[in-house]
C-alpha positions in Angstrom: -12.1 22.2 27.8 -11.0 22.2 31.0 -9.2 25.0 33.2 -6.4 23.3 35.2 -4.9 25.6 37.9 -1.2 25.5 37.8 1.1 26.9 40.6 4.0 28.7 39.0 7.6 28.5 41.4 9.3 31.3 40.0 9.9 32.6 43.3 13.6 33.1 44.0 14.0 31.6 47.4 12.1 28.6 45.5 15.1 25.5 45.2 14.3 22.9 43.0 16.2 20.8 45.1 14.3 21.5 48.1 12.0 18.5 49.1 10.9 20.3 51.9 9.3 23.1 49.9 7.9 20.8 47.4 6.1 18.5 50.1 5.0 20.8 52.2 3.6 22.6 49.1 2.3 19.6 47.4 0.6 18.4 50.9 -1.6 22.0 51.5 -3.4 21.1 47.9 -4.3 17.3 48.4 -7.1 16.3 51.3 -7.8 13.1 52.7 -11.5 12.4 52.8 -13.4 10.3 55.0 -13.6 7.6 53.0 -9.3 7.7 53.0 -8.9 8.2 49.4 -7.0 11.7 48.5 -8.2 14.4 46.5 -6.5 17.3 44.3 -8.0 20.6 45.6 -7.7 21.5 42.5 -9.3 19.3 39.6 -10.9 16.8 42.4 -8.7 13.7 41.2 -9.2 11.4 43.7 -7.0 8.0 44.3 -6.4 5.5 47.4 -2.6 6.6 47.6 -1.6 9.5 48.7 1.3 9.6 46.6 -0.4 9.0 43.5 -2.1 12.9 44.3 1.4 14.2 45.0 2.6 13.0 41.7 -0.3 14.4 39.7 -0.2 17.8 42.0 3.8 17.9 40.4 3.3 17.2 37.6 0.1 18.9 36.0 -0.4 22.1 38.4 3.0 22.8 39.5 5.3 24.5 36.8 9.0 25.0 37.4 12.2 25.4 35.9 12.7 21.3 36.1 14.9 18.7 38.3 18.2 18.8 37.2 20.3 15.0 36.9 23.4 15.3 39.1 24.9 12.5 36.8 24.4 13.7 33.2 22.4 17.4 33.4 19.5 16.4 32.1 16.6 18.4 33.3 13.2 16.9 34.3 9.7 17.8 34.8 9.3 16.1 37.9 11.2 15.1 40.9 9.3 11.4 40.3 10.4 11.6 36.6 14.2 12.4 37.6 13.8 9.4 40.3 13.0 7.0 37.1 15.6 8.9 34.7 18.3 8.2 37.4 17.3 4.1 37.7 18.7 3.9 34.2 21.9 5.4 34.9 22.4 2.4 37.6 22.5 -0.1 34.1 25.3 2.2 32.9 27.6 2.1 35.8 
């Protein structure tokens, strides 16, 4: 089995609406190597995009209280999640 670090954001000046927060945080535990793929710093995922490592960062070693929907409430994992949850609202209106 493997041991997957996870960042937990219970801090209280955390805001899961900050993008700031989340990017810079998400940035200081991805690297670009030489090559100019990016790499987790903490499982060593690797992939050509940049944002590919973000996403994974998010969503398997970053825990939080969730993204909330500012249309219907729902709450999400992710902030890349919530982006894809609020396309299908665009059908509804």
């Amino acid at each position: 089995m493997t041991n997957i670090a996870v960042l937990y954001l219970d801090d209280p000046l955390y805001q899961p609406d900050d993008d700031n927060f989340m990017e810079t945080l998400i940035a200081s535990h991805m690297t670009k190597l030489p090559t100019g793929a990016w790499v987790c710093n903490f499982c060593n995922k690797e992939s050509k995009f940049k944002r590919n490592i973000g996403n994974h960062i998010e969503a398997i070693h970053l825990t939080s209280s969730g993204f909330s929907c500012d249309i219907c409430g729902k709450v999400l994992k992710t902030r890349e999640v919530l982006r894809k949850h609020k396309s299908n609202h665009r059908d509804i209106f």
